[in-house]
PDB file of N, CA, C and O in Angstrom, chain B, residues numbered from 101:
ATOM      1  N   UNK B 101      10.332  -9.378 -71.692  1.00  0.00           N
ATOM      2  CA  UNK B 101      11.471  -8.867 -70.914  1.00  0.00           C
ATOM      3  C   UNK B 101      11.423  -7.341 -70.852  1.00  0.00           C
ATOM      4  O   UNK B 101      11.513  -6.705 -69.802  1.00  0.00           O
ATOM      5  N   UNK B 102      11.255  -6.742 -72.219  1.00  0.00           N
ATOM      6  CA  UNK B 102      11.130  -4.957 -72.126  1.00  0.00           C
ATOM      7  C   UNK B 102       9.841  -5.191 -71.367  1.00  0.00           C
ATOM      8  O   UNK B 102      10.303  -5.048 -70.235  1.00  0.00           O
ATOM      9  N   UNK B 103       8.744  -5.411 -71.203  1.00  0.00           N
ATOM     10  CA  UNK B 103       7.632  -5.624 -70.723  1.00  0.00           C
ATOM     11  C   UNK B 103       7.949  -5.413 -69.088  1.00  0.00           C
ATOM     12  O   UNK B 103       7.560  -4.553 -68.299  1.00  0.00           O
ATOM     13  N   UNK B 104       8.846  -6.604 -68.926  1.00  0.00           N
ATOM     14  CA  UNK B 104       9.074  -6.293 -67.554  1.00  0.00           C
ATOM     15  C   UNK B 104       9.829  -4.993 -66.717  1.00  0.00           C
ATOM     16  O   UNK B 104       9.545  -4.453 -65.648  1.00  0.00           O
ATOM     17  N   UNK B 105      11.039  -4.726 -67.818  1.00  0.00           N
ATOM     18  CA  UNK B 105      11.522  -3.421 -66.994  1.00  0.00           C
ATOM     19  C   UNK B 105      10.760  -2.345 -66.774  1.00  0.00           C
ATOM     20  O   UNK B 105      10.790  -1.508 -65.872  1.00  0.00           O
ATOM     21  N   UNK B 106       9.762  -2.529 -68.136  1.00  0.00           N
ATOM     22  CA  UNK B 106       8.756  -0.831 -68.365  1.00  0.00           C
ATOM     23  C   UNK B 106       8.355  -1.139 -66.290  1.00  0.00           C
ATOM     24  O   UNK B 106       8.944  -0.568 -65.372  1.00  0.00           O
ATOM     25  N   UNK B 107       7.210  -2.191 -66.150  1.00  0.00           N
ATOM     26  CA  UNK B 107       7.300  -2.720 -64.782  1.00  0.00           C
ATOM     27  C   UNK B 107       7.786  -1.926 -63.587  1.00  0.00           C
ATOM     28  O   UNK B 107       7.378  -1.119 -62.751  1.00  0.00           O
ATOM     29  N   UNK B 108       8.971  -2.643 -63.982  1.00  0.00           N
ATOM     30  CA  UNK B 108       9.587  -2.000 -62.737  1.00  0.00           C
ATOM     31  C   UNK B 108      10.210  -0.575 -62.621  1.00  0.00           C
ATOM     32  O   UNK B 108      10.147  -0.030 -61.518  1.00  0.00           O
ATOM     33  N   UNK B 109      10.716  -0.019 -63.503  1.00  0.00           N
ATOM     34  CA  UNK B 109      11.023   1.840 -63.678  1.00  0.00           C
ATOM     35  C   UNK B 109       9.565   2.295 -63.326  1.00  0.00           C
ATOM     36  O   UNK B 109       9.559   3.521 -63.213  1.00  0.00           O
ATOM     37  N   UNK B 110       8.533   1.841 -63.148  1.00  0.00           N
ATOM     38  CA  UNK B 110       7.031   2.419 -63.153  1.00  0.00           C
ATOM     39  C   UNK B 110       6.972   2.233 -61.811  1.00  0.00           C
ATOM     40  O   UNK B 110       6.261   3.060 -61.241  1.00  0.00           O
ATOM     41  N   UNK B 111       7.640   1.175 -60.913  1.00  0.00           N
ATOM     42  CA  UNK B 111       7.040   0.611 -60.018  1.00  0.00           C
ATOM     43  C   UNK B 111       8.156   1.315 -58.589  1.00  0.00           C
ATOM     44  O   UNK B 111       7.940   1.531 -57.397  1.00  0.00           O
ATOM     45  N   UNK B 112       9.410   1.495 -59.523  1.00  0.00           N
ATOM     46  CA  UNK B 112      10.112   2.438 -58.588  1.00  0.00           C
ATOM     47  C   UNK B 112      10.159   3.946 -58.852  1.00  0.00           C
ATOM     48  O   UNK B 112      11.043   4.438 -58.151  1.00  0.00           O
ATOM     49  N   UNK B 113       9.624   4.733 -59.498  1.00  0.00           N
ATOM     50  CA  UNK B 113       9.246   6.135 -59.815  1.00  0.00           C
ATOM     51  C   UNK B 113       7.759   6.213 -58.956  1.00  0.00           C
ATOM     52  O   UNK B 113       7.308   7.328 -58.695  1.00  0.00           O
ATOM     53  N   UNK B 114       7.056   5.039 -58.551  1.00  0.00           N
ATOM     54  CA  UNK B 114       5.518   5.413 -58.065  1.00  0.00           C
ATOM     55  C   UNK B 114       6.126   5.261 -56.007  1.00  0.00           C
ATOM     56  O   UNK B 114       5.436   5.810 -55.148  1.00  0.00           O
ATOM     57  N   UNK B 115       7.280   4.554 -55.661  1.00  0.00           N
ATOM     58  CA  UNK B 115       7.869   4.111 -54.750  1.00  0.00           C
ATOM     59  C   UNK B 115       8.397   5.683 -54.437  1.00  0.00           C
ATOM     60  O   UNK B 115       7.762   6.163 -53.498  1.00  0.00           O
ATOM     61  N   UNK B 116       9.311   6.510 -54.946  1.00  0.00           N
ATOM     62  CA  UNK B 116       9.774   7.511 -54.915  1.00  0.00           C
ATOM     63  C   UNK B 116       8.626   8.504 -54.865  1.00  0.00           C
ATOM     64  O   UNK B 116       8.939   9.652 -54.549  1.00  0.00           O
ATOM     65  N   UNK B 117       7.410   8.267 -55.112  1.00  0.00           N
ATOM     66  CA  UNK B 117       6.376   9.342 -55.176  1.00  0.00           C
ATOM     67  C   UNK B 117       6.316   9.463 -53.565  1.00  0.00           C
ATOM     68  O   UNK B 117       6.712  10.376 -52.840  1.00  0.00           O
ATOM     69  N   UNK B 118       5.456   7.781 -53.131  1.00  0.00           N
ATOM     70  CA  UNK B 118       5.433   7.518 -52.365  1.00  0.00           C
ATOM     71  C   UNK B 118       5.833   8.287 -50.806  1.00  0.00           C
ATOM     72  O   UNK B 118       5.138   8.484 -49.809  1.00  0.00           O
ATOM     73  N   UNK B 119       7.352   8.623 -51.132  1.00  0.00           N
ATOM     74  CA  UNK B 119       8.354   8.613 -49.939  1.00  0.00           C
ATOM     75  C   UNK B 119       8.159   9.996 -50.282  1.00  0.00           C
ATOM     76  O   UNK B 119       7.796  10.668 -49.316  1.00  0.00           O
ATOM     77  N   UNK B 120       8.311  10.733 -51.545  1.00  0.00           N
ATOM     78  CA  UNK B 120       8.316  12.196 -51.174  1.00  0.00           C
ATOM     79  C   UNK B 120       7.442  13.001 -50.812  1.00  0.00           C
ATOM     80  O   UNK B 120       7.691  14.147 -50.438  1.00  0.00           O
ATOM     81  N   UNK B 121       5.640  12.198 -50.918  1.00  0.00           N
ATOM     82  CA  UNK B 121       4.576  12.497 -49.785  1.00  0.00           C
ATOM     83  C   UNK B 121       4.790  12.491 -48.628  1.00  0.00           C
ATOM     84  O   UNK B 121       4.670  13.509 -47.946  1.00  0.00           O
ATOM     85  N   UNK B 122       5.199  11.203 -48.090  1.00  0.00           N
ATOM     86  CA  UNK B 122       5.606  10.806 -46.662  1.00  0.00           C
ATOM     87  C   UNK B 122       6.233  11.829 -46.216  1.00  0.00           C
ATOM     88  O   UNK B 122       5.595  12.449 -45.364  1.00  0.00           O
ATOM     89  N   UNK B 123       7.624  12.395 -46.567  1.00  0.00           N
ATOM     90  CA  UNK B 123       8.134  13.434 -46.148  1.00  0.00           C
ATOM     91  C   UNK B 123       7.535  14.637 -46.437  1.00  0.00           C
ATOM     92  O   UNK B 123       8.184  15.587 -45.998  1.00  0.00           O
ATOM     93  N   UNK B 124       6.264  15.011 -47.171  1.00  0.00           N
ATOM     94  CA  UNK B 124       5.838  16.217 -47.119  1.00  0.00           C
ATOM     95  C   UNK B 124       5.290  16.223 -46.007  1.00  0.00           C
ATOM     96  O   UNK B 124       5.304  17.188 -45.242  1.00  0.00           O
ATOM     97  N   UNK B 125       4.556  14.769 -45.719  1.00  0.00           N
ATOM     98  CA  UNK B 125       3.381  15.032 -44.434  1.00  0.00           C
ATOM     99  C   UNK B 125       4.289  15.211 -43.397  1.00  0.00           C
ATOM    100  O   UNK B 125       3.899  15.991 -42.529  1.00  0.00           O
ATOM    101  N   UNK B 126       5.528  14.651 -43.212  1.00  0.00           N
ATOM    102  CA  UNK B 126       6.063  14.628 -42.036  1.00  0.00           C
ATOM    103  C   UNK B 126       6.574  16.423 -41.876  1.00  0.00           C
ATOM    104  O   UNK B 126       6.718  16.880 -40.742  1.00  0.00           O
ATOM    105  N   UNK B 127       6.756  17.103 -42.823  1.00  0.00           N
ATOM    106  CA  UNK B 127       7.617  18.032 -43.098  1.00  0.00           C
ATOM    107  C   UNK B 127       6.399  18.888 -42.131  1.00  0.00           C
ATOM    108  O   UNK B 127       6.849  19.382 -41.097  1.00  0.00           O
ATOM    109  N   UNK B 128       4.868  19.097 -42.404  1.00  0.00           N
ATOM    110  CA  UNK B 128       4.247  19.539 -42.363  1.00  0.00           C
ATOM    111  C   UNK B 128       3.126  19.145 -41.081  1.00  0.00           C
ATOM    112  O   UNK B 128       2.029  19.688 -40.959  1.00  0.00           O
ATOM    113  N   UNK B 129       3.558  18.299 -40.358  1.00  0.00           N
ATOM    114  CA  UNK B 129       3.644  18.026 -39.221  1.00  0.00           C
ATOM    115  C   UNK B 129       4.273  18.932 -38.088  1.00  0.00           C
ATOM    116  O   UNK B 129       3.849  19.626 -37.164  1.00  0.00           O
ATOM    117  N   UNK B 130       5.536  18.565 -38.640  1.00  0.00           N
ATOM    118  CA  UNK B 130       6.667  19.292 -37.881  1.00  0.00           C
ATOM    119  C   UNK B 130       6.492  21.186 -38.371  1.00  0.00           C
ATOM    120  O   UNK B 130       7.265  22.001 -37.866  1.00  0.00           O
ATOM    121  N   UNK B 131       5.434  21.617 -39.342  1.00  0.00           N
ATOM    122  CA  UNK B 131       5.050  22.764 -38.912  1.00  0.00           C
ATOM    123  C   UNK B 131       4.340  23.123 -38.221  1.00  0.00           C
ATOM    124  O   UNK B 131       4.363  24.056 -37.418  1.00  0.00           O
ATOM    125  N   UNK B 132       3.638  22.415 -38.470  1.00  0.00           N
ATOM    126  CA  UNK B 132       2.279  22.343 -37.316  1.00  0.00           C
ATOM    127  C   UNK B 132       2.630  22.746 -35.647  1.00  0.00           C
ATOM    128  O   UNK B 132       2.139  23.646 -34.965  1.00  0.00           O
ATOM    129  N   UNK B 133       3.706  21.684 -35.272  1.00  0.00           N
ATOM    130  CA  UNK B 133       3.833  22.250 -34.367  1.00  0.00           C
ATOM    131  C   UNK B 133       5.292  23.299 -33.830  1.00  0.00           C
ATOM    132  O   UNK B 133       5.853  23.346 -32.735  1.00  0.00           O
ATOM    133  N   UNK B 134       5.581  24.102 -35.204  1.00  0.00           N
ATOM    134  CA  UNK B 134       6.193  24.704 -34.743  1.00  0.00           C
ATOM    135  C   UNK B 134       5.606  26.181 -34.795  1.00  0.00           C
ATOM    136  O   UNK B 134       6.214  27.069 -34.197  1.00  0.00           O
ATOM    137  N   UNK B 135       4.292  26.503 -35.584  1.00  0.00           N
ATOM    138  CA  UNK B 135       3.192  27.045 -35.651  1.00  0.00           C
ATOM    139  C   UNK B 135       2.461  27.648 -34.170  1.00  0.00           C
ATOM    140  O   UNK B 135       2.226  28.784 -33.760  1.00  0.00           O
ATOM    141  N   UNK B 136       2.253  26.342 -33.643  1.00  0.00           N
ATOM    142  CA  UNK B 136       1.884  26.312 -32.676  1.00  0.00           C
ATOM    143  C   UNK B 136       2.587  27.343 -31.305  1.00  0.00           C
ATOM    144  O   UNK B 136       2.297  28.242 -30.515  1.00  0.00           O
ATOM    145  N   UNK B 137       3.785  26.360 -31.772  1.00  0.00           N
ATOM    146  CA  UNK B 137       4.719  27.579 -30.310  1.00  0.00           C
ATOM    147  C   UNK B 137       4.610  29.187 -30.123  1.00  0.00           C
ATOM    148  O   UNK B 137       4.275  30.180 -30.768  1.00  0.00           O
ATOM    149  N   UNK B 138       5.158  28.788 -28.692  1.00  0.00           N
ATOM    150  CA  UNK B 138       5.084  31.059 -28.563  1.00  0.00           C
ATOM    151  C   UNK B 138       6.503  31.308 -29.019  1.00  0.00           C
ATOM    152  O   UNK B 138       6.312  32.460 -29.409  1.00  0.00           O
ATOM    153  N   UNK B 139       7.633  31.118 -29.234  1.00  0.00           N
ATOM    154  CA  UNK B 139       8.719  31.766 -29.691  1.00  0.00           C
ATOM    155  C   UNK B 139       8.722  32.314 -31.533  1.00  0.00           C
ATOM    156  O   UNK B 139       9.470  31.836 -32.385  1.00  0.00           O
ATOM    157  N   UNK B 140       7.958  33.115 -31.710  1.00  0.00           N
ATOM    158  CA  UNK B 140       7.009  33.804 -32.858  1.00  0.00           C
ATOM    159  C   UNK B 140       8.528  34.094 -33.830  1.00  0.00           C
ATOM    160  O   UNK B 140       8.601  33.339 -34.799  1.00  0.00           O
ATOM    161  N   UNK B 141       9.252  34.698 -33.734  1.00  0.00           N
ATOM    162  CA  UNK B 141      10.543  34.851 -34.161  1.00  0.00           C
ATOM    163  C   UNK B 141      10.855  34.178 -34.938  1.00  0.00           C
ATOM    164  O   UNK B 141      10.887  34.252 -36.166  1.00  0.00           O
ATOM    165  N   UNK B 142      11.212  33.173 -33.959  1.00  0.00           N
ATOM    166  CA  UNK B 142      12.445  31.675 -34.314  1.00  0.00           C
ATOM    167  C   UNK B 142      11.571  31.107 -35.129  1.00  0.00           C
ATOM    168  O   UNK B 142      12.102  30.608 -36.121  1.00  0.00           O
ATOM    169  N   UNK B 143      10.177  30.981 -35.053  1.00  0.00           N
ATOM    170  CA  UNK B 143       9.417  29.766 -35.542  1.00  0.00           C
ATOM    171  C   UNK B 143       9.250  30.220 -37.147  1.00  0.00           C
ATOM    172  O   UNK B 143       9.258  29.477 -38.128  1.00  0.00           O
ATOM    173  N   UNK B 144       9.039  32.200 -37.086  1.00  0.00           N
ATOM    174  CA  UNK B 144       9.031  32.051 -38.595  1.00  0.00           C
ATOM    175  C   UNK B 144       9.899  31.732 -39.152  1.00  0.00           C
ATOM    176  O   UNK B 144       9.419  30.774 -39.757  1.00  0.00           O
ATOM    177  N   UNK B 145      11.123  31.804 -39.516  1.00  0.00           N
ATOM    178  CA  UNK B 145      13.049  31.344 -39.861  1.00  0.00           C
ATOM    179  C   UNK B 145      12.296  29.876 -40.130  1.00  0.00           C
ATOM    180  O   UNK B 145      12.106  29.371 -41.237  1.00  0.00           O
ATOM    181  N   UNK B 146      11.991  29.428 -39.085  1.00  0.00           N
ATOM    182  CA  UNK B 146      11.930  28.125 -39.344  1.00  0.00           C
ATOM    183  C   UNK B 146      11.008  27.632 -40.303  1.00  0.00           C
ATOM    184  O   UNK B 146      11.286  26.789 -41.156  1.00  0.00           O
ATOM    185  N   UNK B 147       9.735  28.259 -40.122  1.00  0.00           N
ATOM    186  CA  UNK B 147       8.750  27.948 -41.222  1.00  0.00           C
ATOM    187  C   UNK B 147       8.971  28.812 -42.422  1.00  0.00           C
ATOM    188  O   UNK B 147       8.172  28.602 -43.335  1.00  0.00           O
ATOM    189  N   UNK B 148       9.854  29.719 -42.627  1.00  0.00           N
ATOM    190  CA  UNK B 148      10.226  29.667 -44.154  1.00  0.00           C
ATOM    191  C   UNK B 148      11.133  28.907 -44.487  1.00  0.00           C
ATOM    192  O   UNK B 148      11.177  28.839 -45.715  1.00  0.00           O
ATOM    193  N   UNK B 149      12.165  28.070 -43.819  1.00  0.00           N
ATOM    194  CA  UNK B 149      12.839  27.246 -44.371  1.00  0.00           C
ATOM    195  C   UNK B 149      12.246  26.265 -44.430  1.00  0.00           C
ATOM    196  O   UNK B 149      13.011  25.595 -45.123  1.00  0.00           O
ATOM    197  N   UNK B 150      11.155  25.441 -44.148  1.00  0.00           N
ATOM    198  CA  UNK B 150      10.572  24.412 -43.914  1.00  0.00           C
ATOM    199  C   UNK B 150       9.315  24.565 -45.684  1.00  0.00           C
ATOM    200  O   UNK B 150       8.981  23.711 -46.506  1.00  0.00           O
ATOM    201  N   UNK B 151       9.017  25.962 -45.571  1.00  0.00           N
ATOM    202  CA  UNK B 151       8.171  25.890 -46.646  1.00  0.00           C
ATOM    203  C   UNK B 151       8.919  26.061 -47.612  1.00  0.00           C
ATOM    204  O   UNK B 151       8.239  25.825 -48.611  1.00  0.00           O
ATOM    205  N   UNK B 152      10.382  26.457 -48.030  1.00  0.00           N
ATOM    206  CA  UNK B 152      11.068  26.274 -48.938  1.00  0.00           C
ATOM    207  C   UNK B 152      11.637  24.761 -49.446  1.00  0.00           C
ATOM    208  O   UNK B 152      12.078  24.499 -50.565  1.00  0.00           O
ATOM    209  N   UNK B 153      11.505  23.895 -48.359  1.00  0.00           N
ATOM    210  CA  UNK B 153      11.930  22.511 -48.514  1.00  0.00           C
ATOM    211  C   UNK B 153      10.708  21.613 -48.694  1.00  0.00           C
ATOM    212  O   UNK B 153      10.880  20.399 -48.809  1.00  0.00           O
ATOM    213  N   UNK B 154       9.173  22.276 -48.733  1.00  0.00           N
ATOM    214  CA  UNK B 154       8.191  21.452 -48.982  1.00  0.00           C
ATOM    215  C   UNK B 154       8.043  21.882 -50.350  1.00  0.00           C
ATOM    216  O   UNK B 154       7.865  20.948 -51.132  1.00  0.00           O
ATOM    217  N   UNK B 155       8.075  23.411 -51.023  1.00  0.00           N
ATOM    218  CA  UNK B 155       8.442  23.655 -52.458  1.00  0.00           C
ATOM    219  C   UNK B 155       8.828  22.732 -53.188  1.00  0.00           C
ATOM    220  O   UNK B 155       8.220  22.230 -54.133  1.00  0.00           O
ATOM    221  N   UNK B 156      10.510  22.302 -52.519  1.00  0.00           N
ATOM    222  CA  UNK B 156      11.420  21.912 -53.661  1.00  0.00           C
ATOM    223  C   UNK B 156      11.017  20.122 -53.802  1.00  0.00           C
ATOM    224  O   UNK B 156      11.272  19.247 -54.629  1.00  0.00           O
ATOM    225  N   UNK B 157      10.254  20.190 -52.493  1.00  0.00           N
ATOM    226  CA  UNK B 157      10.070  18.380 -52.422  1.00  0.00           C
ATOM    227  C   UNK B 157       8.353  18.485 -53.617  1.00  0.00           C
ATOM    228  O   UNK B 157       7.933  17.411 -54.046  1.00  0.00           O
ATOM    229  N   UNK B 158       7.678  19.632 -53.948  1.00  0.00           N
ATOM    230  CA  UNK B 158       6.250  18.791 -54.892  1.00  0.00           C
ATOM    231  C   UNK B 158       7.121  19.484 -56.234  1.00  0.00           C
ATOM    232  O   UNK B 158       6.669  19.278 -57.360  1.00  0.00           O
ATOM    233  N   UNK B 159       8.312  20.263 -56.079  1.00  0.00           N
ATOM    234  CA  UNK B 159       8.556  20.408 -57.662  1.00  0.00           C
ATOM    235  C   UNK B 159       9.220  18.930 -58.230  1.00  0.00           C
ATOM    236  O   UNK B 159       8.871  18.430 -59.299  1.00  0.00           O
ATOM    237  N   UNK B 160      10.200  18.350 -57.351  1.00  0.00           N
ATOM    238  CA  UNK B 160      10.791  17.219 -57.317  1.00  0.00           C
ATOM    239  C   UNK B 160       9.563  16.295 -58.094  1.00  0.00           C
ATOM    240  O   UNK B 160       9.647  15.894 -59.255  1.00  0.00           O
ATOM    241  N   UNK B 161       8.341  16.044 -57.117  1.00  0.00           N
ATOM    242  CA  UNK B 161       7.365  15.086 -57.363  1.00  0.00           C
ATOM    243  C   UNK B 161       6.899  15.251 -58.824  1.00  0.00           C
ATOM    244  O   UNK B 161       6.615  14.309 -59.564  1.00  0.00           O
ATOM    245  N   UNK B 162       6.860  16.378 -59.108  1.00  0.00           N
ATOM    246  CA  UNK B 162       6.085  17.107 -60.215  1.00  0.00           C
ATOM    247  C   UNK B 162       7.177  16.548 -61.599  1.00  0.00           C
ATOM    248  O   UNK B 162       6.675  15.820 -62.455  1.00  0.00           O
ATOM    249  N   UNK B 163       8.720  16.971 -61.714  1.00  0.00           N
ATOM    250  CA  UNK B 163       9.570  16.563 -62.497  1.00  0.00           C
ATOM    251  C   UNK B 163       9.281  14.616 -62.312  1.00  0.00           C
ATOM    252  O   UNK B 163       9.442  13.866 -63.274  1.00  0.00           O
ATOM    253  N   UNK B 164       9.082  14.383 -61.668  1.00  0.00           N
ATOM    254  CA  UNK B 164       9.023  12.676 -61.627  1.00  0.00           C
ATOM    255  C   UNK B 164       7.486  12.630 -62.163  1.00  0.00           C
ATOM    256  O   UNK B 164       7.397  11.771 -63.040  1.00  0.00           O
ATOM    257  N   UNK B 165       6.789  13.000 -62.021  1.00  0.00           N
ATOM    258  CA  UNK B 165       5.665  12.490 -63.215  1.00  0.00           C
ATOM    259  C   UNK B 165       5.379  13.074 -64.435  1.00  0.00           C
ATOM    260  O   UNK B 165       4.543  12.588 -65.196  1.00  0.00           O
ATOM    261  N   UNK B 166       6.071  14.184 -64.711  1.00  0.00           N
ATOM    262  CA  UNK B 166       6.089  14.122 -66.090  1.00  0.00           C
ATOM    263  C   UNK B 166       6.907  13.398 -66.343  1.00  0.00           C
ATOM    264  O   UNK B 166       6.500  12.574 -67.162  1.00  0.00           O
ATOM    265  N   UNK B 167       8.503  13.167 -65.894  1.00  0.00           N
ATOM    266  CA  UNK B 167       8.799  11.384 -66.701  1.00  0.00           C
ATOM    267  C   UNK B 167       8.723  10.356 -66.702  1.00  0.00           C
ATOM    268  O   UNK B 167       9.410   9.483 -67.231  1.00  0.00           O
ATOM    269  N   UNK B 168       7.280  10.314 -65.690  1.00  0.00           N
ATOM    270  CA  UNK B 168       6.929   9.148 -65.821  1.00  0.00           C
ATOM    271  C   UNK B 168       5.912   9.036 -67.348  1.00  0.00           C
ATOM    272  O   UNK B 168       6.054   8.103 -68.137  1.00  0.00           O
ATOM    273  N   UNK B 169       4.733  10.356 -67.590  1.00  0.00           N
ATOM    274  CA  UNK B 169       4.380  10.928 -68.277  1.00  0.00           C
ATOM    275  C   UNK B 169       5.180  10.468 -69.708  1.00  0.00           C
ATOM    276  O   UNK B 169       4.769   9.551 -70.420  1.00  0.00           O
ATOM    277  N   UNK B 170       6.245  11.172 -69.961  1.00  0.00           N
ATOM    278  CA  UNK B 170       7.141  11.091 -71.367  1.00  0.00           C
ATOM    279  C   UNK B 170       7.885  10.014 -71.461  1.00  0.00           C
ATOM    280  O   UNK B 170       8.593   9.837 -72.452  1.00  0.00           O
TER     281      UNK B 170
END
């Protein structure tokens, strides 16, 4: 039975990894093409807020495997 929960807390911490890649790639997508554009201005604003929210999403990842780790 402990056998099984270890299981599943493992199996939903690797699920949560999962999704907070997904949203990096997507995050980083959506720089890509905002990179791309000519409105040079607006786009940086945007890509420092965008690289501040891809930060906080691998520190996130990072705190989830060290407890997965400990």
């Amino acid at each position: 039975n402990n056998n099984n929960n270890n299981n599943n807390n493992n199996n939903n911490k690797n699920k949560n990894k999962d999704i907070t890649t997904i949203h990096i790639l997507r995050i980083i997508r959506i720089l890509d093409i905002h990179l791309n554009n000519n409105n040079k201005k607006k786009n940086r604003i945007i890509t420092i807020i965008i690289s501040n929210i891809i930060i906080v999403a691998i520190i996130n990842n990072i705190m989830m495997i060290i407890i997965v780790v400990v």
